[in-house]
PDB file of N, CA, C and O in Angstrom:
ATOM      1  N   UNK A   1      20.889 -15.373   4.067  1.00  0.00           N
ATOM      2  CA  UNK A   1      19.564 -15.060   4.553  1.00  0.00           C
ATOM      3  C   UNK A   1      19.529 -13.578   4.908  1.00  0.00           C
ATOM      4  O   UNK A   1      20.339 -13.033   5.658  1.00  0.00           O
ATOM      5  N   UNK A   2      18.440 -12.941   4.251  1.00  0.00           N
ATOM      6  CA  UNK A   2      18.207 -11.768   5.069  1.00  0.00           C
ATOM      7  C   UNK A   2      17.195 -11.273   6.068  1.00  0.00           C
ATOM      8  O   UNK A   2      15.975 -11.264   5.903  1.00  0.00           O
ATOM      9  N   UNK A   3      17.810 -10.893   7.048  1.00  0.00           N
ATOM     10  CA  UNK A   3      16.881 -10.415   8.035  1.00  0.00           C
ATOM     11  C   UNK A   3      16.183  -8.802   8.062  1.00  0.00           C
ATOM     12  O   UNK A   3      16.730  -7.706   7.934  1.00  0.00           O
ATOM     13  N   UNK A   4      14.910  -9.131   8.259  1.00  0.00           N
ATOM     14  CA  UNK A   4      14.346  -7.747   7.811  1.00  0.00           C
ATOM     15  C   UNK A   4      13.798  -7.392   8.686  1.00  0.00           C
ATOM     16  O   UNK A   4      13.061  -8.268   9.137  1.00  0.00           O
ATOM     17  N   UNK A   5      13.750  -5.875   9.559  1.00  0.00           N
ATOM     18  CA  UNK A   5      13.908  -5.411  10.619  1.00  0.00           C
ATOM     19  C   UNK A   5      12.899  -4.626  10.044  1.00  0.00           C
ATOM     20  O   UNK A   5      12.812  -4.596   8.816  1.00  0.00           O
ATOM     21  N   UNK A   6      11.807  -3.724  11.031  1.00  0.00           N
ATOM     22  CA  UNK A   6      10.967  -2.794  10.636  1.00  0.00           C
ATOM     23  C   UNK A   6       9.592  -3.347  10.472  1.00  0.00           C
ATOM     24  O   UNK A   6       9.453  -4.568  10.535  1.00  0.00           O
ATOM     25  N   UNK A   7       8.621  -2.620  10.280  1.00  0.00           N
ATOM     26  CA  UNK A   7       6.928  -2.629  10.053  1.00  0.00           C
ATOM     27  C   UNK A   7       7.307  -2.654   8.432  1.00  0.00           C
ATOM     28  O   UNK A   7       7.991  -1.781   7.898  1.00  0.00           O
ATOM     29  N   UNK A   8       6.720  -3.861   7.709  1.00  0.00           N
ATOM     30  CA  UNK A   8       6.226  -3.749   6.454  1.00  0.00           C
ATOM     31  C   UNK A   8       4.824  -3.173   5.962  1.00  0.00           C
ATOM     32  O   UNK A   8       3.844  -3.139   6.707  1.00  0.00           O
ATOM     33  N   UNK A   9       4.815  -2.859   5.041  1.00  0.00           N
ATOM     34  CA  UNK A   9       2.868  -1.906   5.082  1.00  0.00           C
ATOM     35  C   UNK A   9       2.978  -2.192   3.857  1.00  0.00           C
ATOM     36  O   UNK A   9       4.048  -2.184   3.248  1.00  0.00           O
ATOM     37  N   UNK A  10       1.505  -2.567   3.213  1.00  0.00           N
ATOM     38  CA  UNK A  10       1.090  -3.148   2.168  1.00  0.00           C
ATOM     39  C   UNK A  10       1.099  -1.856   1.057  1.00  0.00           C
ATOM     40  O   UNK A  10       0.712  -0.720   1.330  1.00  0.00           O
ATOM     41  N   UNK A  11       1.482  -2.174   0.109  1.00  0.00           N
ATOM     42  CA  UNK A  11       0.768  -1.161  -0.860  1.00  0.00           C
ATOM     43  C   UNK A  11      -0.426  -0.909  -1.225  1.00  0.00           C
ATOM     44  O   UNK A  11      -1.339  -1.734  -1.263  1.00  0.00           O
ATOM     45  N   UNK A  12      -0.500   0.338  -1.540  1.00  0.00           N
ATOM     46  CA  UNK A  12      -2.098   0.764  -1.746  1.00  0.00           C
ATOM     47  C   UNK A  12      -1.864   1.588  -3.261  1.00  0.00           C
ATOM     48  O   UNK A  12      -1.178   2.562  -3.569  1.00  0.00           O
ATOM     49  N   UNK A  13      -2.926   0.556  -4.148  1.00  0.00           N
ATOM     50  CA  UNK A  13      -2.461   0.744  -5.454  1.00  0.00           C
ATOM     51  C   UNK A  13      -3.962   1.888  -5.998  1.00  0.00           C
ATOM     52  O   UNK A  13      -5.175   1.816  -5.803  1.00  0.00           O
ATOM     53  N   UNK A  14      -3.325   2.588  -6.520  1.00  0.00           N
ATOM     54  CA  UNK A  14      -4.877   3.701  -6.880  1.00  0.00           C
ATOM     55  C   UNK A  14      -5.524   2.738  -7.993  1.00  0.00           C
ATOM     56  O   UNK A  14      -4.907   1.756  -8.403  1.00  0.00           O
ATOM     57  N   UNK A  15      -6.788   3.075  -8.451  1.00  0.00           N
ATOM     58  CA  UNK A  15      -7.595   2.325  -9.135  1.00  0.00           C
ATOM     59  C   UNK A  15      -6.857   2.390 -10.727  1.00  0.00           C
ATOM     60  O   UNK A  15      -6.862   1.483 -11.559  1.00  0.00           O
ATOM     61  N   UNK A  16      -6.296   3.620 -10.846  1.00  0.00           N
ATOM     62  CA  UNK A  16      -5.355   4.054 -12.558  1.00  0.00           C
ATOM     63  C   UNK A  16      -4.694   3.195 -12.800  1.00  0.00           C
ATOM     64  O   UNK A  16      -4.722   2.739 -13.944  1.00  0.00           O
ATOM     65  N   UNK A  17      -3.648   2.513 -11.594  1.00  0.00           N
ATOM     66  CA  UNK A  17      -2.500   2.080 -11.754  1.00  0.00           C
ATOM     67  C   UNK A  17      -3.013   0.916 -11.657  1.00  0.00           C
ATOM     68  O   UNK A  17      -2.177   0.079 -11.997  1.00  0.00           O
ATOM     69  N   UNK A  18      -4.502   0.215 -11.198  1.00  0.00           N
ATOM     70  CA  UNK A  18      -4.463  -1.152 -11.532  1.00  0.00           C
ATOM     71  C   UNK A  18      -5.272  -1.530 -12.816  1.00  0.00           C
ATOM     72  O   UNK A  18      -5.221  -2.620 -13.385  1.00  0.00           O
ATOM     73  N   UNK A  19      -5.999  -0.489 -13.164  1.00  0.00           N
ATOM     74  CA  UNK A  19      -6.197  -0.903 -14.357  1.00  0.00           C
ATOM     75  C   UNK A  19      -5.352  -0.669 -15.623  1.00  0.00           C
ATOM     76  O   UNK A  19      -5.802  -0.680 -16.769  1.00  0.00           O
ATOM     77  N   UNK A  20      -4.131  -0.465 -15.288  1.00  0.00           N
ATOM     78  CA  UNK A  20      -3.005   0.159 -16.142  1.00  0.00           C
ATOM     79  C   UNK A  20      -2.508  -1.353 -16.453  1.00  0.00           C
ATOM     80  O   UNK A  20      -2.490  -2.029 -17.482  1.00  0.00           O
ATOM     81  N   UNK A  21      -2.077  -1.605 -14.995  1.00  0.00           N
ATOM     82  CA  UNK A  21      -2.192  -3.110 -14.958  1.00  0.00           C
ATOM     83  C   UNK A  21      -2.880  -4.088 -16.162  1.00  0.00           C
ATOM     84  O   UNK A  21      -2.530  -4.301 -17.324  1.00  0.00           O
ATOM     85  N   UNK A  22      -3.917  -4.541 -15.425  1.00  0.00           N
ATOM     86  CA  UNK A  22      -4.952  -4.795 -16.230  1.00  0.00           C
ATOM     87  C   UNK A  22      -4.948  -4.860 -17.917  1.00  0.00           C
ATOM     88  O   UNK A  22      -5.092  -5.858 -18.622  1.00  0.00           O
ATOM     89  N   UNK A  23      -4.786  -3.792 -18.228  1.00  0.00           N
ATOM     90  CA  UNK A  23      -4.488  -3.619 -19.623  1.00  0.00           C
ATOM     91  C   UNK A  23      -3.303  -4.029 -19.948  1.00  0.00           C
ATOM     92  O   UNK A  23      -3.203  -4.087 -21.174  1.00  0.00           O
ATOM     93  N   UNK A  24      -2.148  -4.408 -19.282  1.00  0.00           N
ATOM     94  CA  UNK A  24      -1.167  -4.868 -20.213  1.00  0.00           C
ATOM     95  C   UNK A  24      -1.335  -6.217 -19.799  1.00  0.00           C
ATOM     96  O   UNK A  24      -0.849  -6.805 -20.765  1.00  0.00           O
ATOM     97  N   UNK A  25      -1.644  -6.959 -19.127  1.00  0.00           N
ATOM     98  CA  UNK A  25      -2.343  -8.486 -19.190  1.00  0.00           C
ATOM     99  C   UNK A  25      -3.519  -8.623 -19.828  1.00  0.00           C
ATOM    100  O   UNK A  25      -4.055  -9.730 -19.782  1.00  0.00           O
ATOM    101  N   UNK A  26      -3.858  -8.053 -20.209  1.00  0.00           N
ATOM    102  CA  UNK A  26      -4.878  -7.949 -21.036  1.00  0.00           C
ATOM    103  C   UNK A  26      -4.780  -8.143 -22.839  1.00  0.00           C
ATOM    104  O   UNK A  26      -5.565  -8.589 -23.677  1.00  0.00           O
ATOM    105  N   UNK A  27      -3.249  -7.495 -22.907  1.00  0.00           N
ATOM    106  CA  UNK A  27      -2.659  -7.795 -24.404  1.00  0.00           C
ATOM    107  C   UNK A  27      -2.452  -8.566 -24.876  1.00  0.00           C
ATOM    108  O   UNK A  27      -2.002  -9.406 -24.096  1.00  0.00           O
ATOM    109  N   UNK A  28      -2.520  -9.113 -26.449  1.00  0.00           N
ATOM    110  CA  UNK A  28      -2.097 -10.376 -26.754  1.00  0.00           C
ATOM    111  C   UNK A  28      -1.193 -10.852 -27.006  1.00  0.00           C
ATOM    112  O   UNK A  28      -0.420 -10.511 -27.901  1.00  0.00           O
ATOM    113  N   UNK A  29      -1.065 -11.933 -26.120  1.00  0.00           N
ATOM    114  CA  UNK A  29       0.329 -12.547 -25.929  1.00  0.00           C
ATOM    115  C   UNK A  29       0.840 -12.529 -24.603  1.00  0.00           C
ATOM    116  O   UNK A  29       1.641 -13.371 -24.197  1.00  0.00           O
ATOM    117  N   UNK A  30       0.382 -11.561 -23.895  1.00  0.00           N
ATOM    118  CA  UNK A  30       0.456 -11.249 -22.406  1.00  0.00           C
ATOM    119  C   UNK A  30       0.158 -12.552 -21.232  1.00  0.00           C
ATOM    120  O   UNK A  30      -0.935 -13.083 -21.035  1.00  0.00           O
ATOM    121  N   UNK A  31       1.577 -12.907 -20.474  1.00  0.00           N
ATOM    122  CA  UNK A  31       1.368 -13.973 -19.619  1.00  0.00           C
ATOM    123  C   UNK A  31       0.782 -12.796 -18.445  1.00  0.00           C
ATOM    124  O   UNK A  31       0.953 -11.580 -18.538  1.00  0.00           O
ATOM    125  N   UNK A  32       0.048 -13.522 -17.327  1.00  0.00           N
ATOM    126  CA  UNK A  32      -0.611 -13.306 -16.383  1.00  0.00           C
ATOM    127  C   UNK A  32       0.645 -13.465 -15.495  1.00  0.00           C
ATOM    128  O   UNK A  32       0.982 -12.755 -14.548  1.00  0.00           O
ATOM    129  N   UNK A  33       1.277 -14.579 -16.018  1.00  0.00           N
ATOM    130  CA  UNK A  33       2.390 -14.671 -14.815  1.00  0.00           C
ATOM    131  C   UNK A  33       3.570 -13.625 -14.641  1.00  0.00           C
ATOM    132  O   UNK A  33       3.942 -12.913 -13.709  1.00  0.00           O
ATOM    133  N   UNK A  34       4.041 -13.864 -16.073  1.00  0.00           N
ATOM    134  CA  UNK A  34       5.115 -12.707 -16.247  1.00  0.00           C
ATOM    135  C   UNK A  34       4.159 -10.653 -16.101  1.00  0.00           C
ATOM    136  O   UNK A  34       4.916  -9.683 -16.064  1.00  0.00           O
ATOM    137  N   UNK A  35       3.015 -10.490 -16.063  1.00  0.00           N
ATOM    138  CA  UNK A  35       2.617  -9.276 -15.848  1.00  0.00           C
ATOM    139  C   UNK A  35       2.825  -8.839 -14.321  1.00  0.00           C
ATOM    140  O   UNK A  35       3.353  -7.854 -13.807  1.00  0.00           O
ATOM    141  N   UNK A  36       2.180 -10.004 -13.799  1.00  0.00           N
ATOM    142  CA  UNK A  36       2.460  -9.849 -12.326  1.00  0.00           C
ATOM    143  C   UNK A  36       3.907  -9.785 -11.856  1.00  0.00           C
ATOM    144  O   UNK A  36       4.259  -8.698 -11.398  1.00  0.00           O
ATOM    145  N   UNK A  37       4.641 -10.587 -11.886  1.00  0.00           N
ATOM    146  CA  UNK A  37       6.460 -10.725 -11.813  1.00  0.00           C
ATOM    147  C   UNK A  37       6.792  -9.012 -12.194  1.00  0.00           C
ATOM    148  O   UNK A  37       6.931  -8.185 -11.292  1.00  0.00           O
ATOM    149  N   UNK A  38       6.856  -8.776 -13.153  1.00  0.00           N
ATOM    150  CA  UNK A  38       6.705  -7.179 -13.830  1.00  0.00           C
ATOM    151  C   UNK A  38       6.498  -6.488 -12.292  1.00  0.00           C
ATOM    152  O   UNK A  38       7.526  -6.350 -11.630  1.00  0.00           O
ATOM    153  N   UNK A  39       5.510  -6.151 -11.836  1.00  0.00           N
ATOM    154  CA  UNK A  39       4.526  -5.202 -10.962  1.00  0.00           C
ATOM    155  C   UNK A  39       4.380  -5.758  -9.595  1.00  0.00           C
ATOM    156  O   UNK A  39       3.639  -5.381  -8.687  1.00  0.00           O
ATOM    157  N   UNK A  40       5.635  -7.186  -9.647  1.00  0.00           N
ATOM    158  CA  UNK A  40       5.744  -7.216  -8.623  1.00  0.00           C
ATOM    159  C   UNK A  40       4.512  -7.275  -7.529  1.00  0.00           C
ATOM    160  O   UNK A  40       4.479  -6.760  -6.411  1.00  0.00           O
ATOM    161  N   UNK A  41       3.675  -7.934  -8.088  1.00  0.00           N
ATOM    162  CA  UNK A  41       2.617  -8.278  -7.241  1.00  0.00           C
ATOM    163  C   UNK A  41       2.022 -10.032  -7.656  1.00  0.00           C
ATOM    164  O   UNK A  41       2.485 -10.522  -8.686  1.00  0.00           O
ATOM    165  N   UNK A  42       0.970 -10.917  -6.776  1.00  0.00           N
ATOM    166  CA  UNK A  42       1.129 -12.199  -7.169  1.00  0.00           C
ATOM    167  C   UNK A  42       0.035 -12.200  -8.060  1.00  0.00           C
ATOM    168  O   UNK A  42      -0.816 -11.316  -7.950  1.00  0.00           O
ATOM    169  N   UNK A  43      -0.051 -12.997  -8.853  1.00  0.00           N
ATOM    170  CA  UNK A  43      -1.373 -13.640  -9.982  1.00  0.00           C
ATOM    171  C   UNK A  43      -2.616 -13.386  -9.243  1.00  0.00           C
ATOM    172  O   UNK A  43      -3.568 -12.776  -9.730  1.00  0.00           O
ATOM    173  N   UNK A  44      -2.596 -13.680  -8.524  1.00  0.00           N
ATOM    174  CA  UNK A  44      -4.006 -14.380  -7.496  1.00  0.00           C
ATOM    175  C   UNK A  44      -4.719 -12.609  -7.442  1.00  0.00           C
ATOM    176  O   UNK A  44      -5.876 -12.219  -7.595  1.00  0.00           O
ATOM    177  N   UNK A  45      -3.285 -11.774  -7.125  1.00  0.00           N
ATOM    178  CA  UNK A  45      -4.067 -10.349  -6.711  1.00  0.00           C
ATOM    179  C   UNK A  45      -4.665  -9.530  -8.277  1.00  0.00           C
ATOM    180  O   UNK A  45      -5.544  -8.670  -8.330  1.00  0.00           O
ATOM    181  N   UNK A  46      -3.910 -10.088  -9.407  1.00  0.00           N
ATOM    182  CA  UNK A  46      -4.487  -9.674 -10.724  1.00  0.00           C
ATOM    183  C   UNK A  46      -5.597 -10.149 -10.923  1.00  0.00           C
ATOM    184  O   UNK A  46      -6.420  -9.389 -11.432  1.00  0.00           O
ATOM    185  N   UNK A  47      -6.067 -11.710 -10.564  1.00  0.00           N
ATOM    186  CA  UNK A  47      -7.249 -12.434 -11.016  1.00  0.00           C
ATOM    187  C   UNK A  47      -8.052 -11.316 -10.543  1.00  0.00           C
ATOM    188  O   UNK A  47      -8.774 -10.465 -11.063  1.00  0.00           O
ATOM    189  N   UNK A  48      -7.597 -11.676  -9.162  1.00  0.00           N
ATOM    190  CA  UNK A  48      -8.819 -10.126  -8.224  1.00  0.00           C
ATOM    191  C   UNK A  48      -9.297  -9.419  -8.614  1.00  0.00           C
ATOM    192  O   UNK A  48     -10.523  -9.460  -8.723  1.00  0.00           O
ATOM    193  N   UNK A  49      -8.417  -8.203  -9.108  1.00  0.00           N
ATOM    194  CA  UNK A  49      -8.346  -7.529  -9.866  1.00  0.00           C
ATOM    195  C   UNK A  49      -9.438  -7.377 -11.198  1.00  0.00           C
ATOM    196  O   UNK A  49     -10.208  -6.499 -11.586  1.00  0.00           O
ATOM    197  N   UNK A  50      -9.148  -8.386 -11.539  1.00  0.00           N
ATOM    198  CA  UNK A  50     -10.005  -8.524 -12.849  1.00  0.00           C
ATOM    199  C   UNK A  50     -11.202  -9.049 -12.847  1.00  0.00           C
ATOM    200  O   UNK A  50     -11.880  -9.228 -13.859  1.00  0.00           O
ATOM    201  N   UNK A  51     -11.649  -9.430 -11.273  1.00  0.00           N
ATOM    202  CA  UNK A  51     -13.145  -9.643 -11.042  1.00  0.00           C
ATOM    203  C   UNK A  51     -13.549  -8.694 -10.417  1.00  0.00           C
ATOM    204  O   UNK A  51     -14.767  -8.786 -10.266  1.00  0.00           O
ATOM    205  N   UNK A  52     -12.991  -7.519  -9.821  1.00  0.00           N
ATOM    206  CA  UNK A  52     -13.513  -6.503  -9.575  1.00  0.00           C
ATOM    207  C   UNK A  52     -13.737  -5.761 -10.620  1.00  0.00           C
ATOM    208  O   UNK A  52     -14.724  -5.026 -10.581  1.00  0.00           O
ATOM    209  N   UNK A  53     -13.041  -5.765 -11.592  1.00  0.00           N
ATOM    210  CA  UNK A  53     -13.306  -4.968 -12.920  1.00  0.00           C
ATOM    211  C   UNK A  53     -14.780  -5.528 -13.068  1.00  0.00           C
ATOM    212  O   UNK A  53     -15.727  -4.806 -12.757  1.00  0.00           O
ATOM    213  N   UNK A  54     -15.011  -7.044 -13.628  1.00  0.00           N
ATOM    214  CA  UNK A  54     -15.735  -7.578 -14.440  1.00  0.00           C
ATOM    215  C   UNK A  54     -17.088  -6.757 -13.343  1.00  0.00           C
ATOM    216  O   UNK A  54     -18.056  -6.148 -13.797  1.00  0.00           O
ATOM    217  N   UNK A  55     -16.836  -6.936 -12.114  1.00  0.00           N
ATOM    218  CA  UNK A  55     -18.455  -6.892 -11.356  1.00  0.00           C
ATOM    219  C   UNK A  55     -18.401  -5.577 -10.992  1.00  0.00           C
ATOM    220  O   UNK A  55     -19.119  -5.107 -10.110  1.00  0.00           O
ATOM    221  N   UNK A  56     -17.642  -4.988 -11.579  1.00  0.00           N
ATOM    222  CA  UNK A  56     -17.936  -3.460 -11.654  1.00  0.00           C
ATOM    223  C   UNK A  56     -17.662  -2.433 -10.298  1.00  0.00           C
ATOM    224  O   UNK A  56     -18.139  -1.299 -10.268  1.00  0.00           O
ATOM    225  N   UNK A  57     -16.833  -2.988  -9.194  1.00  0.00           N
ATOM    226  CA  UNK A  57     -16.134  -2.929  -8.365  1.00  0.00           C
ATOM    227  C   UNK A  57     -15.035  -1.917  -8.308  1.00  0.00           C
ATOM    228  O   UNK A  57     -14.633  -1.198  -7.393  1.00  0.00           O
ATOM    229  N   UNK A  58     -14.623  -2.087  -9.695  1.00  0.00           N
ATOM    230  CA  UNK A  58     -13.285  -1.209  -9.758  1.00  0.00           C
ATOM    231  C   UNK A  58     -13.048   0.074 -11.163  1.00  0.00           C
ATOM    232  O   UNK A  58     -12.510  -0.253 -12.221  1.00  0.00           O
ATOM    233  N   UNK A  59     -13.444   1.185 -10.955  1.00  0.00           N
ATOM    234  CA  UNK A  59     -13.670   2.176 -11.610  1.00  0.00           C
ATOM    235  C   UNK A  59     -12.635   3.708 -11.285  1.00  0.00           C
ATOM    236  O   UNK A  59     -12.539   4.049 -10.106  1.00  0.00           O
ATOM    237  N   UNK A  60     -12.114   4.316 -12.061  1.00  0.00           N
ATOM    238  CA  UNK A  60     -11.498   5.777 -11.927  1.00  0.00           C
ATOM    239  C   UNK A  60     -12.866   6.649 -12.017  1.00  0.00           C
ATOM    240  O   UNK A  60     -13.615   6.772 -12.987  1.00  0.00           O
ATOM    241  N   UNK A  61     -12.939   7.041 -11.122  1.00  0.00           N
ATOM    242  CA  UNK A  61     -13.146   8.077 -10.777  1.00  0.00           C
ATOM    243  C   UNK A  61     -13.369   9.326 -11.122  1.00  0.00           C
ATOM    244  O   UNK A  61     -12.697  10.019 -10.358  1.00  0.00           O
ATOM    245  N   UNK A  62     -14.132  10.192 -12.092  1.00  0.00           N
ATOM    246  CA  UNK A  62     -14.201  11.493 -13.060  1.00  0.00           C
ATOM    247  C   UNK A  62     -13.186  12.521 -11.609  1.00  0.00           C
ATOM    248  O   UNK A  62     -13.460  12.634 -10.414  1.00  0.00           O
ATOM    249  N   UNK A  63     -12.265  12.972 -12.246  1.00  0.00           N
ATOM    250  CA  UNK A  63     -12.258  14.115 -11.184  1.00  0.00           C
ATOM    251  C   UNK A  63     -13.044  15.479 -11.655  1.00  0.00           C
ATOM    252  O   UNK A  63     -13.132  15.780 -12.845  1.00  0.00           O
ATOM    253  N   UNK A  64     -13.628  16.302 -10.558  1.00  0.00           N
ATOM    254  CA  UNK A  64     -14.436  17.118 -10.933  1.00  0.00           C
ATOM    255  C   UNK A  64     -13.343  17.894 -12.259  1.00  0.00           C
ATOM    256  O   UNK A  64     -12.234  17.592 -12.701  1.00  0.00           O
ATOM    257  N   UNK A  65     -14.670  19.388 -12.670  1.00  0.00           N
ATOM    258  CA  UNK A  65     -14.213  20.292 -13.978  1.00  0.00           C
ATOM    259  C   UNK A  65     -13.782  21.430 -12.833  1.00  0.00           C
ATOM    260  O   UNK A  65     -14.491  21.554 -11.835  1.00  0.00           O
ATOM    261  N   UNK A  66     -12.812  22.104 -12.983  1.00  0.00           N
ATOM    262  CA  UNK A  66     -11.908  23.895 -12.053  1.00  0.00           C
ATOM    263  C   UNK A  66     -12.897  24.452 -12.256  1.00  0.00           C
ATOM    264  O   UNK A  66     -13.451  24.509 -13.355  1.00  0.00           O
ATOM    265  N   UNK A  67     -13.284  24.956 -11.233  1.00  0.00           N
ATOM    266  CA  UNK A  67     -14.347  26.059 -11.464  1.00  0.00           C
ATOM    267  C   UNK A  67     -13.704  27.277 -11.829  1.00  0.00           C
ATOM    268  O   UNK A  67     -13.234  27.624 -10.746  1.00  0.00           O
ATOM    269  N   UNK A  68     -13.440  27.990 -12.503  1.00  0.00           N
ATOM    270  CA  UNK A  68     -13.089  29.625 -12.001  1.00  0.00           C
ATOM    271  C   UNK A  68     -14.056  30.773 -12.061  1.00  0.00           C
ATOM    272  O   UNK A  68     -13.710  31.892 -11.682  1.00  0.00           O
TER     273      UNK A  68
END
């Protein structure tokens, strides 16, 4: 058994990296289960995921153009 000592803190995934996500469960042939296992995060938070996509929830962001 291990005992785990310390404050755990959730990850905070940028919107890139979950639709990066996204897209490779998204491939064909791609388990939902094994994507998540991968990224180390659970199914339930990909479904999420992918209803925030669908309802338009979850978008990158343009970063502005450098002015000089």
């Amino acid at each position: 058994m291990e005992i785990i000592t310390g404050v755990e803190r959730r990850r905070r995934w940028r919107a890139e990296d979950k639709l990066r996500v996204l897209a490779e469960a998204a491939q064909p042939g791609a388990r939902t289960s094994e994507v998540a296992r991968r990224h180390d995060i659970s199914r339930g938070l990909l479904w999420y995921w992918r209803r925030q996509l669908r309802q338009g929830q979850l978008r990158v962001h343009d970063a502005p153009e450098p002015m000089f």
